[in-house]
C-alpha positions in Angstrom: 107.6 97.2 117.6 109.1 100.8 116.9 106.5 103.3 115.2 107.4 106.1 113.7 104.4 108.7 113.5 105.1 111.1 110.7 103.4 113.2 108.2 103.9 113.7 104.1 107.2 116.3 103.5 108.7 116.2 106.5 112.2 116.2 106.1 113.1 115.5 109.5 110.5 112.2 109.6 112.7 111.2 106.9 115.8 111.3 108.4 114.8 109.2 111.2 113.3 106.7 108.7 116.8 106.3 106.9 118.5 106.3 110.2 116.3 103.5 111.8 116.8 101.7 108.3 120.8 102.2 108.9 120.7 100.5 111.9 118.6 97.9 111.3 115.8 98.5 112.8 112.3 96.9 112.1 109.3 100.4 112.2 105.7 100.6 111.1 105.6 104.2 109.4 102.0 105.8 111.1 101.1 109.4 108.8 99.0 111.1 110.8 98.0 113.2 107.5 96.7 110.4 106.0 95.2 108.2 108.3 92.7 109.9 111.6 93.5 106.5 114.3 97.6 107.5 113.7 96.5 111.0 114.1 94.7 110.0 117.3 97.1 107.3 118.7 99.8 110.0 118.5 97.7 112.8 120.5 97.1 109.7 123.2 100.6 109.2 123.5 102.2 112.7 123.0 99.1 115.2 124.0 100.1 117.1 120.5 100.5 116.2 116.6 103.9 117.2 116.2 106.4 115.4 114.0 108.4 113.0 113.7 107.5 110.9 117.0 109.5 107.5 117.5 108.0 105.0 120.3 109.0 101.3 121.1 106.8 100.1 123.6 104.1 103.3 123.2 104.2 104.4 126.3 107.9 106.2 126.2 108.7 108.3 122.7 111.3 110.7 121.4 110.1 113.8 119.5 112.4 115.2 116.5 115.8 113.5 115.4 117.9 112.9 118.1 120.3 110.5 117.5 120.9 110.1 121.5 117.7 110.2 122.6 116.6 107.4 119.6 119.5 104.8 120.7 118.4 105.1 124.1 114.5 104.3 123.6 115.4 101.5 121.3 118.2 100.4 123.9 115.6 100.5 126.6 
C-alpha cells in the first residue's frame, strides 16, 4: 500500500496526491498534523517530520516531489 505522510497546506503534498491520482495509484493520506501515530510512524521511517514522504512497502520512501524518484519506488 503506498502512504503518503503529509501535513495541512502543503502545496507540495498536494502535488504528489494529484500526481499518484493521475496515475492511478491506490494511497492512504497519513497528516502528521493531525494525527500523533502518522507523526510517529513517519519519524520511524524517515528519522525527521518533513513533508511530503511517499513509501510503498515502509521501509524504502521518497522525500519531496520527484517525479523520478516516485515511479521508481512504486516500480520497485
Amino acid at each position: 500500500m503506498v502512504k503518503v505522510y503529509s501535513i495541512n497546506e502543503c502545496p507540495w503534498c498536494d502535488k504528489v496526491k494529484k500526481y499518484l491520482k493521475s496515475k492511478q495509484i491506490d494511497f492512504e493520506v497519513h497528516n502528521i498534523e493531525e494525527n500523533d501515530d502518522d507523526r510517529l510512524a513517519c519519524e520511524k521511517l524517515t528519522g525527521d517530520t518533513l513533508v511530503p514522504i511517499i513509501t510503498a512497502n515502509d521501509k524504502d520512501y521518497v522525500l519531496g516531489f520527484d517525479k523520478a524518484k516516485i515511479d521508481a519506488l512504486l516500480a520497485s
